[in-house]
C-alpha positions in Angstrom: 10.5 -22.2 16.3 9.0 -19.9 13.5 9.5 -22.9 11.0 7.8 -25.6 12.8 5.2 -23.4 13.3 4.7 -22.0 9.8 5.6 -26.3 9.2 2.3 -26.8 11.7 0.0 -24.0 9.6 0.3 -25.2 6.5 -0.5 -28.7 7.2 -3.7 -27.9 8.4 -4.4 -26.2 5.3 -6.5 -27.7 2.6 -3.7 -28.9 -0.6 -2.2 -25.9 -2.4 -3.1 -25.7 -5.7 -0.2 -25.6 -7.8 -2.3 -23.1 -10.6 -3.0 -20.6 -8.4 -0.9 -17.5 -6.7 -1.0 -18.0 -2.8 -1.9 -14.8 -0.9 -0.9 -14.1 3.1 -1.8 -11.3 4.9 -1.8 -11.1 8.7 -1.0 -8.3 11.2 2.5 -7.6 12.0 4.5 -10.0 13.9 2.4 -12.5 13.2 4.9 -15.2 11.2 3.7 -14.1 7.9 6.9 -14.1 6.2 7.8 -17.8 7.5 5.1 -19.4 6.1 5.8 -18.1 2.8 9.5 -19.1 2.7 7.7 -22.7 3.9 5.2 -22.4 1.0 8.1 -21.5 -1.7 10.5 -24.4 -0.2 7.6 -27.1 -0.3 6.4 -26.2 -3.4 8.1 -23.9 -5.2 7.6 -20.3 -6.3 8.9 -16.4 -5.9 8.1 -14.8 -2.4 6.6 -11.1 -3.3 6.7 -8.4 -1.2 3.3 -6.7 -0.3 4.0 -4.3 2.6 4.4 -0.7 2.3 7.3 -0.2 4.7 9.5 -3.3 3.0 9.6 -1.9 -0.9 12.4 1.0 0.7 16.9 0.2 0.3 17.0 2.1 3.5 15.0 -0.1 6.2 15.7 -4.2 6.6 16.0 -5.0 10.5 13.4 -1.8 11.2 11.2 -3.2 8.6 11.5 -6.8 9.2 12.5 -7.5 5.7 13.5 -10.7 5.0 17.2 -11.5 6.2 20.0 -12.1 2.9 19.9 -15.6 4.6 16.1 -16.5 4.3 16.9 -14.6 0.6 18.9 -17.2 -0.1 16.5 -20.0 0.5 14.3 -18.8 -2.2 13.7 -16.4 -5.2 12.0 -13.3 -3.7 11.0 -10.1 -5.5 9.9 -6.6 -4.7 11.7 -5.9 -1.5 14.1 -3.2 -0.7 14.1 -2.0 -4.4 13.1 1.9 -3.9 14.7 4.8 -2.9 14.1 5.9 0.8 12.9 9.4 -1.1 11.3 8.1 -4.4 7.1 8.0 -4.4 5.6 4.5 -4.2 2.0 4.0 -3.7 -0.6 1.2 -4.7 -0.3 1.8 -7.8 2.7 1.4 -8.6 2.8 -1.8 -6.7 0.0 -2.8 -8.6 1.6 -2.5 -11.8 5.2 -4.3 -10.7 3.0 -7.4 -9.1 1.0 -7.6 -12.5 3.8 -9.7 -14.6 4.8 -11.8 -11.6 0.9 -13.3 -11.6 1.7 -15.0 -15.1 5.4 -15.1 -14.7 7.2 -18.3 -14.3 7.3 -19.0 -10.6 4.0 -19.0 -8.9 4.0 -16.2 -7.0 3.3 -16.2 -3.1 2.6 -12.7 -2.2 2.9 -12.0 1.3 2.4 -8.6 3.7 0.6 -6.7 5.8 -1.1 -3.7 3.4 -4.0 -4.6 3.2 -4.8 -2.1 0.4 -2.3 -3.9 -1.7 -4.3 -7.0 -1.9 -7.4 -4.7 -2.6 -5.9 -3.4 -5.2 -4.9 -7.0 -6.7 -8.0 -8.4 -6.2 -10.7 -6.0 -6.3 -9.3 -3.7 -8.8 -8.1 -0.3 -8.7 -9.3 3.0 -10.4 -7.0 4.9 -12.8 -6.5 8.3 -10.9 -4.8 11.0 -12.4 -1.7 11.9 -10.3 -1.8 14.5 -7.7 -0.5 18.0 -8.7 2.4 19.2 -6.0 0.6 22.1 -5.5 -2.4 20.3 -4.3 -0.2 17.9 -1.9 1.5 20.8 -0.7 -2.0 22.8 0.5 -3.0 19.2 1.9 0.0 18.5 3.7 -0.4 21.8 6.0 -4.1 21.2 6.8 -4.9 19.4 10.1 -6.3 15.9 9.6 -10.0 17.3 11.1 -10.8 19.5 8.7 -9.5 17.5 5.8 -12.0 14.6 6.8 -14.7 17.6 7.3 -14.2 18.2 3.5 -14.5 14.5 2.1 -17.9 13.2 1.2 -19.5 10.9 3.1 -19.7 8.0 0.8 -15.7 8.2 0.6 -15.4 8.9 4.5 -17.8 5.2 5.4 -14.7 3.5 3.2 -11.6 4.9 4.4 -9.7 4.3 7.7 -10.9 7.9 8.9 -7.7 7.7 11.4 -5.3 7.3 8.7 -3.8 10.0 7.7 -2.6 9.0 4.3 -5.9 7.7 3.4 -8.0 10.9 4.4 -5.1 13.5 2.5 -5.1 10.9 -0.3 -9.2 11.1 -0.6 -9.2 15.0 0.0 -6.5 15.6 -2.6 -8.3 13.1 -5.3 -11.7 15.1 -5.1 -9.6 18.6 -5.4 -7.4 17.4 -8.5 -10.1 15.8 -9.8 -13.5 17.2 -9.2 -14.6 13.9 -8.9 -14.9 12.0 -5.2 -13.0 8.8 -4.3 -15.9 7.1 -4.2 -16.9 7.7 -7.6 -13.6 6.6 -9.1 -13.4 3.3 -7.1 -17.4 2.6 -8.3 -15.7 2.5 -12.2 -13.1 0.5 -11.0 -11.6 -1.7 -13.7 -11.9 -5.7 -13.5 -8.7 -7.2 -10.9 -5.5 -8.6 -12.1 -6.2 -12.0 -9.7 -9.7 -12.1 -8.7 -9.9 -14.1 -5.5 -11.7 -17.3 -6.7 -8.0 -17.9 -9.0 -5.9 -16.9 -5.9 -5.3 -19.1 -2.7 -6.1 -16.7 0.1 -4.7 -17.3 3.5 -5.2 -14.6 6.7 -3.3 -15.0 9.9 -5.1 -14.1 13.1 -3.2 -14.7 15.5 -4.6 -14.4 19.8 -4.3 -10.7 20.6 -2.3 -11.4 23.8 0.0 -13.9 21.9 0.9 -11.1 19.1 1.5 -8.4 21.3 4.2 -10.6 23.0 5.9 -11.3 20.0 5.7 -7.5 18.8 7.7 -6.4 21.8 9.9 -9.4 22.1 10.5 -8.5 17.9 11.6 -5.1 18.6 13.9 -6.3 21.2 15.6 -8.7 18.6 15.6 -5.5 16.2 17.3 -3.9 18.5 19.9 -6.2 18.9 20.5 -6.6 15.5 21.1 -3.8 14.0 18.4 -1.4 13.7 19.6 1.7 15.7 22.8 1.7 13.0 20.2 1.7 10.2 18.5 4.5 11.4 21.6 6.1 12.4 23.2 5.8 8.6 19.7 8.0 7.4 20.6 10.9 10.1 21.5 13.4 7.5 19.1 12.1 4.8 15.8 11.9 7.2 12.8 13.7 6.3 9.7 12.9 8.5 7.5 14.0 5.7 8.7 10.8 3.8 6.6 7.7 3.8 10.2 5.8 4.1 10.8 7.8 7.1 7.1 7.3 8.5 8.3 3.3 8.9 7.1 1.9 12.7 10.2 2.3 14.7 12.1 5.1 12.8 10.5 8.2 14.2 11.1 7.0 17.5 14.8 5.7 16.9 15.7 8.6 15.3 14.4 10.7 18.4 16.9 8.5 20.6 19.5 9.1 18.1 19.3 12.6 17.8 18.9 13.0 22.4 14.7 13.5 22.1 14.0 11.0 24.2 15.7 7.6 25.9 16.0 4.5 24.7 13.6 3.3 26.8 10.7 5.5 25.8 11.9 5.3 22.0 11.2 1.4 22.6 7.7 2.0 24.7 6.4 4.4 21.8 7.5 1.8 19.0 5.9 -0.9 20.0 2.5 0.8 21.3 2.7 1.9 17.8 2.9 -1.4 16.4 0.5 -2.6 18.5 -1.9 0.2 17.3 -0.6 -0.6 13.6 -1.4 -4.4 13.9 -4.9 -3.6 15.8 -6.0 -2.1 12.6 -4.9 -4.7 10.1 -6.6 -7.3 12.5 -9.7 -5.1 12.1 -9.1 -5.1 8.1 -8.3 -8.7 8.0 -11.9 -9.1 9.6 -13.5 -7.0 7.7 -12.4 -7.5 4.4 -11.4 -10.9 4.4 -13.8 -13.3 5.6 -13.8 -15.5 2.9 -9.6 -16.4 2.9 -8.3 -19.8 5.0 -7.4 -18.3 8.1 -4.6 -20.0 10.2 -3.9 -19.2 14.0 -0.3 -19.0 14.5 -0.8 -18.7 18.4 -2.8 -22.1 18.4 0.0 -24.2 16.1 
């Protein structure tokens, strides 16, 4: 079903062009990852990883990596490669996407970050690393007053719910003495401005994406996820971003007698919904110029 559907998009888009790097982002659930394995079997190319919760060795079924099977049908690249504990931030996906964009295989760079294809396409300022000293005075502060001490030109550009985003801002302007703001206005030119890119946005019906969501983490369930989170029991650290994945909080809750199964599964997927609610509202925002496809409508 996913294929003929991914099949059905990309016939009603306008001809790839075989110069450029093909870009998909879409909320979770949405079929994403399909119509990149369609793109890459009709017309060649490497399927590149651009979601946050996919780089990690510790998560495939809870992260809806790509199977070894759908591996095998093309050449993919920057999945599963980092230790559950090692940092990974925009960054440094930035700067392992920048040789596939003039590597061999045209690459066709799919996910649901949205500040990844920021990053690739809009540019990103060089900040200075955080000090641990300053992480670890950020990390015990409640998210209201770290948003109390951010700027407002920084605060109007951030998800001001995000907690990643807000510590991230509040710990630039502290290691720094600059805002974020003021380092993202002397960002440096993008590796793959837009207009040599072909953009593609899924946006999918609400109602039609929440069903697959829960009908997803159903099928997670089934196939192996529980034992995934299980094998981290003893190496789990909620203060990870590996171990901040959707699903693995509440799994590991069920795991360790916190909660049932039941309400492990209700609080995933209202947290998936939440989570693809926001990248719908990105995708809108930010990317109003990309082909958008409706996966619900194929």
């Amino acid at each position: 079903m996913a294929e003929n559907t991914a099949r059905t998009l990309l016939s009603g888009l306008p001809p790839l062009p075989d110069d450029r790097p093909v870009l998909i982002m879409g909320p979770t659930a949405s079929g994403k990852s399909a119509l990149a394995l369609e793109i890459a079997e009709q017309s060649g190319g490497v399927i590149v990883n651009a979601d946050a919760s996919q780089v990690y060795d510790c998560w495939q079924v809870i992260s809806a990596r790509p199977s070894h099977q759908e591996e095998a049908r093309a050449p993919h690249a920057l999945y599963g490669h980092i230790a559950y504990d090692q940092t990974y931030s925009a960054g440094h996906w930035l700067r392992e996407v920048t040789p596939l964009i003039s590597g061999p295989l045209r690459p066709i760079i799919v996910g649901g970050t949205g500040l990844y294809f920021t990053t690739l396409t809009e540019g990103m300022a060089d900040i200075p690393a955080t000090p641990p000293e300053i992480r670890k005075t950020a990390d015990a502060i409640p998210l209201p007053e770290l948003l109390a001490d951010i700027d407002p030109k920084t605060r109007s550009r951030i998800d001001t719910r995000n907690r990643a985003r807000v510590q991230r801002a509040w710990e630039v302007e502290r290691a720094t003495g600059r805002t974020l703001a003021d380092w993202q206005d002397d960002t440096p030119p993008p590796v793959l401005p837009l207009d040599q890119a072909f953009p593609i946005v899924v946006t999918p019906d609400r109602d039609w994406l929440i069903q697959r969501i829960n009908s997803r983490f159903d099928l997670m369930l089934q196939t192996g996820a529980l034992d995934e989170v299980a094998a981290m029991r003893d190496r789990y650290d909620p203060g990870l971003p590996s171990c901040k994945a959707i699903g693995v909080p509440e799994l590991m809750a069920y795991i360790e007698g916190r909660m049932t199964l039941d309400e492990a599964r209700e609080k995933a997927t209202i947290a998936t919904r939440q989570y693809a609610k926001r990248q719908r509202t990105w995708c809108r925002a930010r990317m109003k110029q990309w082909h958008s496809v409706d996966p619900s409508a194929a």
